[in-house]
Each structure stands twice: as C-alpha cells, then as structure tokens.
N, C-alpha and C positions, 0 to 999 in steps of 0.2 A: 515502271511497274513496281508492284509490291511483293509478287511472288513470282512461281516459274508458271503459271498456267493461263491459259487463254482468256480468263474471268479475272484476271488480277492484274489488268491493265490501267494506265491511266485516263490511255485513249486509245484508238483500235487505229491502225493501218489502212483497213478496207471498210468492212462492215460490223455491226453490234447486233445480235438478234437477244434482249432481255438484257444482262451483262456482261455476257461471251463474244468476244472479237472474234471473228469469221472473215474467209476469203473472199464469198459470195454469197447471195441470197437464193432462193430457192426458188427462183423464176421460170425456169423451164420443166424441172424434176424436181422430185422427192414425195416423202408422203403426205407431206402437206406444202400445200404453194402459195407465194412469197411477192409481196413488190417490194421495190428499196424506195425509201422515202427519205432521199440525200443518202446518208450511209446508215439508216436503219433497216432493217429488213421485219414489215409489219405481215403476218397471216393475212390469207384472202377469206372473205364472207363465206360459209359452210353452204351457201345457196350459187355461189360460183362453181362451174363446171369445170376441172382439170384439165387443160389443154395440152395437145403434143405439138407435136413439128416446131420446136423452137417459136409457141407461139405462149405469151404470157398470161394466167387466167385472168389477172385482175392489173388495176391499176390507179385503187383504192381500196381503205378499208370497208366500207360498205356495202348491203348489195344493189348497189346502184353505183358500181364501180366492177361489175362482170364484163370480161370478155363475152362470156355465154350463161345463160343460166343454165344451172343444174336440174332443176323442176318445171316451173313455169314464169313466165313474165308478165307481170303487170305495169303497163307504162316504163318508166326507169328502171322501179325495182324487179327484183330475181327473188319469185317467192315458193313459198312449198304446195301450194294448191290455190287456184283462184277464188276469190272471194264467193263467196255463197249465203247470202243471208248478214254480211257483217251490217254493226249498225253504221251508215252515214250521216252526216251532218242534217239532211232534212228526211231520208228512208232507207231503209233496209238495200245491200250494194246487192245484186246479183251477177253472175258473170259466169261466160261459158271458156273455153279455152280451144283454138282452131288446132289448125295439121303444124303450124311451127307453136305450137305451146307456148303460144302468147293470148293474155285473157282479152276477152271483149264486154263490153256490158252485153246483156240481153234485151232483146226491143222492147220497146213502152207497153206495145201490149198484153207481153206476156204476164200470166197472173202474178210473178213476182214473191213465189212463197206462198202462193195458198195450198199448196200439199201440204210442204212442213208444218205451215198453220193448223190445217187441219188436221194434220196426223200430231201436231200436239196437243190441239185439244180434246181431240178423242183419245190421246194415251192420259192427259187431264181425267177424264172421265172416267176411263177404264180403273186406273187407280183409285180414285173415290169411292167408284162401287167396291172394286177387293177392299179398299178401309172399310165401307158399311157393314157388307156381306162379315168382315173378322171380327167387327165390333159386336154385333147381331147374333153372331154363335160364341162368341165369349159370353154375352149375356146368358143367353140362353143357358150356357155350360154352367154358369153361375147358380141362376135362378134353379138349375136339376139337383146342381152339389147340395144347395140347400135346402130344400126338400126333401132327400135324402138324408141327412144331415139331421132335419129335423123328426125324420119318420125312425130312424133309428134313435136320438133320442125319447121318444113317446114309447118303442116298443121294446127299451129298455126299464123304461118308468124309472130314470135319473137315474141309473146305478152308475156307481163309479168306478174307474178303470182301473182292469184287477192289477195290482202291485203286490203281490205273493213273498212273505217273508220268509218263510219256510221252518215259522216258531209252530209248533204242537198247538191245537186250539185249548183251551185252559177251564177244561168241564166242570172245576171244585162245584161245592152245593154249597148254596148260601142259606140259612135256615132265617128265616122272620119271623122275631119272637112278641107274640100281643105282652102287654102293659101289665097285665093281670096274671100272665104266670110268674113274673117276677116279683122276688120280696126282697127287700134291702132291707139286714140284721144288723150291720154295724160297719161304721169307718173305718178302711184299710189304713186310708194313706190319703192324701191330696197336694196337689201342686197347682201351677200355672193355670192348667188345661182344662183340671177340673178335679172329679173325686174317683176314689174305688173302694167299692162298696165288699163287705162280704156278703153274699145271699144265696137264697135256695132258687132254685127255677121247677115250676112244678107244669110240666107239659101238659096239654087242655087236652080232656078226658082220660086223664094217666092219676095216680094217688101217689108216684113214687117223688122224692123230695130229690132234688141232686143242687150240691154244693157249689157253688160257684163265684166268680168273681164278676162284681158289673164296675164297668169304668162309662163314664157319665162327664161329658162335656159342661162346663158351666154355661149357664144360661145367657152371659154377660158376652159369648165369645161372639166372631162374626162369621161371616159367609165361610172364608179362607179355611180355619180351624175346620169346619162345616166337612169343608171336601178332604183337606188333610188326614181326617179321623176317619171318613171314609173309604180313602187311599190306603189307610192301616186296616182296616176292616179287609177291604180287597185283596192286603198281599198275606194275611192272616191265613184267611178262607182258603187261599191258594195253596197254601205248604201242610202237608200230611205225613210226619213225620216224629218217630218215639223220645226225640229229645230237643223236640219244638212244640214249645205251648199251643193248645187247642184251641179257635176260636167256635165257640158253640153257637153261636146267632148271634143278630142286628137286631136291637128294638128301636124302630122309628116313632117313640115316642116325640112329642116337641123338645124335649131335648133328648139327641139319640143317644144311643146306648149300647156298648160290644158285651159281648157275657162272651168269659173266658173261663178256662178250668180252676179252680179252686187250688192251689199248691199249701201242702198241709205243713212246710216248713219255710214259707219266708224264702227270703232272697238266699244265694249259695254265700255271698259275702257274709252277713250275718250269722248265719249258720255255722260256715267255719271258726268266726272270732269266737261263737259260744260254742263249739265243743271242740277244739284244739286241741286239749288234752287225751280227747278221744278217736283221734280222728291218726287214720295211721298209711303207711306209703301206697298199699294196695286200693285206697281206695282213692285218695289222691291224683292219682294215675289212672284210677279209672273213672273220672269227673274228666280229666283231660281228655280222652277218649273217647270223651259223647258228646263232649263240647266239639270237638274236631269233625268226629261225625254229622254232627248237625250243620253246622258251620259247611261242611263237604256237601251237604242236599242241597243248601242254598245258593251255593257254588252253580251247583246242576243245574239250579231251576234259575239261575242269573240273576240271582236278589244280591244286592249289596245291601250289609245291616246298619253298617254308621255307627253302631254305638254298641259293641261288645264289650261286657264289663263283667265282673261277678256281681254285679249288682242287679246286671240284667238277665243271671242265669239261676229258675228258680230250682227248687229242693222239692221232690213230690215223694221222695224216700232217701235215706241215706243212700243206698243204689241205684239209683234214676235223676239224674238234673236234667231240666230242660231251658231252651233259650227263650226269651222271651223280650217284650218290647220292640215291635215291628215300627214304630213311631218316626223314625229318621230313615227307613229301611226304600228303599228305590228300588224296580226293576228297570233291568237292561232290554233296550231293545237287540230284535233278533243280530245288527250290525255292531251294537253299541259295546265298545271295550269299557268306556268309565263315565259317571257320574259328574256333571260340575254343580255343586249345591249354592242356593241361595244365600243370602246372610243368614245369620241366628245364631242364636248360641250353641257352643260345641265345647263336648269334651276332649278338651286339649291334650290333657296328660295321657289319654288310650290312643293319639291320633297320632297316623303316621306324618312325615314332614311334607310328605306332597298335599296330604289334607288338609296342614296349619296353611300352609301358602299360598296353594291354588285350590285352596277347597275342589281338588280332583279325589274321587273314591273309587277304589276299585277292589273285587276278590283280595287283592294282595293288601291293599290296607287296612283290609279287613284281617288278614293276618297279623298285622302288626299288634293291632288291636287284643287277640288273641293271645300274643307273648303276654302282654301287660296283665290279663285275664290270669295267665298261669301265673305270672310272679305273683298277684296280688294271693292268690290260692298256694301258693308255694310258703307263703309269710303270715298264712291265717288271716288275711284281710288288713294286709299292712297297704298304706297307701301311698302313692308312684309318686318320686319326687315330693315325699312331704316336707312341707316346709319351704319350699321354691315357687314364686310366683309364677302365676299362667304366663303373665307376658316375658319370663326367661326361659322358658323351655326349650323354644325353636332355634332360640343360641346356642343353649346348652346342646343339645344334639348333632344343631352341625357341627359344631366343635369336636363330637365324637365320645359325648357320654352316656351311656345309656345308665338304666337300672342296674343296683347290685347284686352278684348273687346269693342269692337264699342261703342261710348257716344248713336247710337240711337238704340243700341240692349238689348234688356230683358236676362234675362240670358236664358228665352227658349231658343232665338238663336243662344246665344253663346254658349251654352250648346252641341247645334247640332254641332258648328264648332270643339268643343272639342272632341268631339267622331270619327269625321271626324282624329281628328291626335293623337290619339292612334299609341301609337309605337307597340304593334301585330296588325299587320293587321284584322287577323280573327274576331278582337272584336272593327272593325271598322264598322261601318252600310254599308249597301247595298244601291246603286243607286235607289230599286223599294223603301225602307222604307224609305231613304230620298225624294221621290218627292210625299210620301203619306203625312210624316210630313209637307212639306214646303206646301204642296193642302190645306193641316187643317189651316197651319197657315194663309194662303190666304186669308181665308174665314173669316176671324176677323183679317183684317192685322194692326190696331190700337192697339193693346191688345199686339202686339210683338215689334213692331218697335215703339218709341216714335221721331216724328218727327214734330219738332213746326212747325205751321200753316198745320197741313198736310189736315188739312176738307178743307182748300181752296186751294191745290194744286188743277193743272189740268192737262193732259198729256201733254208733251212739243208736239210743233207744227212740225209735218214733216217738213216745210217748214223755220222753224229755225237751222236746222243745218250746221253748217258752214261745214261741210263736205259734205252736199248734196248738196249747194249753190255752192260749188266749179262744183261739175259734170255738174249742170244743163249748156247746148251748146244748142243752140236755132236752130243750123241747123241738131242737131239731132232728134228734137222733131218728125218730120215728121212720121207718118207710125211707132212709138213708140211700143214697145210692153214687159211687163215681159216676161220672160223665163218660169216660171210654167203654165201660160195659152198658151202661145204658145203650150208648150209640151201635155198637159193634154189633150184638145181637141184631139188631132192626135191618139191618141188610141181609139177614136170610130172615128174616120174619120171624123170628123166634122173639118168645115173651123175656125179657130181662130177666134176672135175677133181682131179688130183693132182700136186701141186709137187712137186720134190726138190730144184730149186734151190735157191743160199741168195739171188739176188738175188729172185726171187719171193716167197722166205717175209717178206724184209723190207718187203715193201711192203706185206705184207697183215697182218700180226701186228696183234691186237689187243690192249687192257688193258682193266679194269674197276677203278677204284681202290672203298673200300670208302666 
C-alpha cells in the first residue's frame, strides 16, 4: 500500500467495489445490491428486484441477470412496463402483461393500435384546426388594427403627434412692405452680402415720410443667403426691445429687402473715436448698461447673438445705444443649452475660446463677447489684440492673456471685464448681474472711470456728428417722422404726430447699420 486507508491498496485481500478494498459484497443486504464477479463486487440492474432470506438479486450486470424482476418481464429481460406500440423489425410490438407480470404478445387479431392511431390522428387534427381557427383571428385582429389605424388617420387629416415644448408661441407682427413705398437716397455701407441703403419709407395712403435703413441682398447671392437673411428677418421681428434695433418690414421684392430703423449717429465704435474728448464716465457706464440690458432680453428670449462688437451697437442719441446685426444670431430650442455653428468666417478677436475651437456658442460666450465690447468702449474704439494675427490668438489665451487694462479704468472695471473671459464659461457672470453691476457703477461713475476734465465734459451735440451731417437731405425734411412714434401710436388708433421741424427730426432720426 501507499497510504493508511482502504483505497490506497495495492491489491485488496477480499474484494474491490470501484478502488476501495472491502470485506464483502453486498449480496444479501444493503441499500443497493451487489454480485461478486471473482473479487469485484459489480451493482445489480435498477429493473432487479431486492431479494431477502439470504437470497441473491442478481447474478449479472444486466437485466437479464435478475433473480426477479422488479416491474415487469419480457422474455429474459426485467423491464419497466410492457411494450405497447414499440417499433419492431417488420410492425408495431404490442403486449399485455398477465397475473405474474410477465408480458405476452396480443393475438393477431387484435386491431393492434388503432385507438392510438386514431386518437393521434384526431389529436393531428384537433391541433390544425386550433392553428387555423389562431391564424384566422390573428388575421382578422390585423385586418381591424388597420382599419382603425387608418380611420383615425383620415379623421385626424395627417396631423402629427403632439410633442409639446412648452416655449410661449411667438405672436411678433411681421409688416410687408410693397416696392413703391420704399425710396433708396444713398449708400450706407456694403459688403459680401450686399448693400444698405439710407431711405425714406412712405406708408400707402399715409403723406408722412419716416427715415430708415433698407439692407438689400445682392442679386448674384443664392438660395442659402435667401433663407439666411430671412432667418435674420425672423429673429429681428421677434425681439421688442429699447436697446435693440427695430426691424420695420420685409419687401419681397426679387431681390428681398429688411427696412430697419434709421440710427442718426453711426455705429457706437465710430462715434466714440470721434468725440472722445467729449465723451465722459457717466455716460460711458451708461452704454454699458443698455448694452447689458439688451444683451439680458436676448438671454430671456434664448437668442444667442455671435457677433457682439461696438461695431454692432448703434447710436440713435448720445443717451440711447441699440444692438444691432441679428446676421449670425441663432435661437435656442426650448431643450437646447448651445449652438454648434457651421463654417464661415468669424470674429475671432470678440470670440470666446470654446467658440474659436468647437464653434460651440452660448449666453455665456456671448458675455465674453461683451467684455471685449466694454474694453473696446473703455479705449475709445482701440482694437483687441492689435497687431497679433487671428491665427495666434487661441494660443495666446490659453496661455492666460487677455486684453489690457484701460489708463481710465479702476480695477473695479477691469475686474468686471476679467470675469467676463473666464475660460469655463459657467463662472463667467450673467447678463442680469452685469447690468446690476454696471446700474451701481453708474450711479458714482467718477469713483470707476478716472477721466481728466470729466466735471466739464458735456454730452457731445446731436448735431455734431459727421455721420448724421452726412444723412441730413433737406428735401427730405418735409412731413419727417421717427419710426417708433409713427408705430406706437397705431396701436390705440391714434393719428401720429407729424414734425416739420429740423430740430425735431434730429432728435428722433434713426439708423440700422447692416
């Protein structure tokens, strides 16, 4: 042996059941029963019958080596039930089993299975019809869904299924203006896109003349341009607010046409470089406060504008700036956090870095936009990064440079334009808390802005703008009228007022730059 135990033998004494040397086999007793085959001890057949009185069950391993069978007998073998139906070699075996539970064939005459025959082919049958009969009402079930199906499409007449966003429906009035109230006086401005005209618009059956600006697609553009300028139209029409330009009507002439408000001093950029000298903290601070404010509507109404600049904020009095150029300007849908814009060209230098890289826009990079707006207004129309190529910018900034600040800004204010270009957006300020900051600093605008002789600044004069000098046409004056009073009145039905003065017409003349 190899070890101390009964299974670690070389060779066994008496008997081996599997590798375990044993005394004896299990020939008489136990829970299962046993023959010795020399000195193995092999199981008896599960169809042999347990025997007592020192009598052995088996005396093979098969069951056709029973003492007795446990179920029934067939010939030799010890089986579990007599055959019934098995196949044989030339027909079907039948067999009964008598009083000692041994099987017998059945006589020749017996029909030999034709119940089971029959009871299979009528359960054959039974089952076909349940498949017909479930086939037959599934159709049927079919053939009703769609009929129904079809009846409520018809007595919907295609509407489609409501998906409710829960954005305000957007009621602005869009005004369409015929070909013949419009008169084009002279060349504002032109680019890419096309032209902007200054002209009068004189409303059909009305005498009064009102000043205004037409921007005019060139004729050369294609479909795209087409919808684009009506997309600016669209989010024009939409915004009603004091320091956001007006769009007064669409002429769908063959080449269309927006008529905007007339601003009687030129872009804010310009404006500031030519009266600098005049221009003092108080009012300074209060361009940033309507630029903010305006800027805060847009917010509300979910426009992102793309392209905040002093260039895009006009001058309609030394008192009143409005924003203007709705051209790259997007609405957000009711889910939508941001913008991803197409190619094109972009103003790099006002753009925040999420916008140079993943042309993503959103309210907040719209603030950034607005820092760059106040420094350029802070410097009189000094321009961002001069002298640095577009394509080093987005280095320069991650790098962590921004703009300088202003010889007449406090670090409050630059403070403010710092927070404004924060590279995460999220933890850039909001449009309403910068126009409460800039409302505070307003209100002590000495204390922020250091601007020599500023106690004897005075408002520069309407009447000194070499922009508005240029508009003023003397046989326009006639029957003169702003655009806001014209319109304002007409909503309680009251007849307009009518200037003829010239100091009247100049306080109310508008512009729209393009």
């Amino acid at each position: 042996c190899w070890g101390p135990g009964p299974d670690q033998c070389l060779s066994c004494k008496r008997f081996i059941r599997g590798r375990t040397c044993i005394d004896s086999c299990n020939l008489y007793d136990g829970e299962f029963r046993e023959f010795a085959n020399g000195s193995v001890c092999v199981e008896c057949d599960p169809q042999c019958e347990k025997m007592e009185e020192n009598m052995i069950t088996c005396y093979g391993p098969g069951p056709d080596h029973c003492t007795k069978c446990f179920h029934f007998k067939d010939g030799p073998n010890c089986v579990e039930k007599c055959p019934d139906g098995l196949q044989g070699a030339n027909s079907f075996i039948f067999k009964y089993a008598d009083e000692d539970r041994e099987c017998h064939p059945c006589h020749p005459n017996c029909t030999q299975g034709t119940p089971l025959i029959a009871a299979g082919v009528i359960g054959g049958l039974f089952i076909i019809v349940i498949m017909g009969l479930t086939f037959a009402v599934y159709v049927r079930r079919k053939s009703i869904k769609k009929k129904r199906a079809l009846r409520r499409f018809l007595e919907t007449e295609l509407v489609e299924p409501l998906t409710p966003s829960g954005t305000a429906p957007n009621q602005a009035q869009l005004r369409i203006l015929k070909e013949t109230e419009l008169k084009r006086v002279k060349v504002l401005g032109s680019g890419a896109f096309g032209t902007v005209y200054k002209g009068i618009w004189v409303p059909e059956g009305e005498t009064v003349k009102i000043p205004v600006a037409i921007k005019i697609l060139n004729e050369t553009t294609g479909p795209k341009a087409n919808v684009e300028f009506m997309d600016e139209a669209l989010i024009m029409a939409s915004m009603d607010h004091p320091h956001l330009v007006r769009l007064l009507g669409v002429c769908l002439s063959p080449t269309i046409q927006l008529v905007t408000q007339l601003m009687p001093h030129g872009c804010l950029l310009d404006y500031v470089h030519e009266h600098k000298d005049n221009i003092g903290s108080q009012l300074l601070l209060n361009w940033c406060v309507q630029i903010a404010k305006g800027m805060m509507y847009l917010e509300e109404r979910r426009l992102v504008h793309r392209d905040l600049a002093a260039r895009n904020v006009l001058v309609k009095s030394p008192n009143h700036v409005k924003i203007t150029d709705f051209g790259l300007a997007r609405l957000l849908e009711g889910d939508e956090k941001e913008y991803n814009a197409d190619g094109g060209k972009m103003p790099i230098k006002w753009m925040a870095l999420e916008c140079i890289h993943y042309r993503k826009f959103t309210h907040q990079s719209d603030v950034w936009s607005y820092g760059v707006t106040i420094w350029e207004l802070m410097t009189f129309g000094g321009k961002p990064y001069d002298g640095i190529p577009t394509r080093e910018i987005p280095d320069l900034l991650e790098k962590g440079e921004r703009l300088p600040q202003p010889p007449i800004c406090t670090i409050d204010v630059y403070m403010v334009m710092v927070k404004c270009w924060m590279i995460d957006a999220d933890s850039r300020p909001k449009f309403k808390e910068l126009a409460a900051e800039f409302s505070r600093m307003a209100r002590d605008p000495q204390r922020y802005l250091v601007i020599q002789g500023d106690d004897r600044m005075k408002l520069p004069s309407p009447n000194d703008s070499k922009f508005f000098q240029n508009l003023l046409d003397e046989e326009d004056l006639e029957d003169m009228m702003d655009a806001e009073e014209y319109l304002v009145p007409q909503a309680f039905n009251i007849p307009p007022p009518i200037y003829t003065s010239r100091t009247r017409i100049d306080s109310n003349r508008v512009r729209a730059s393009s």
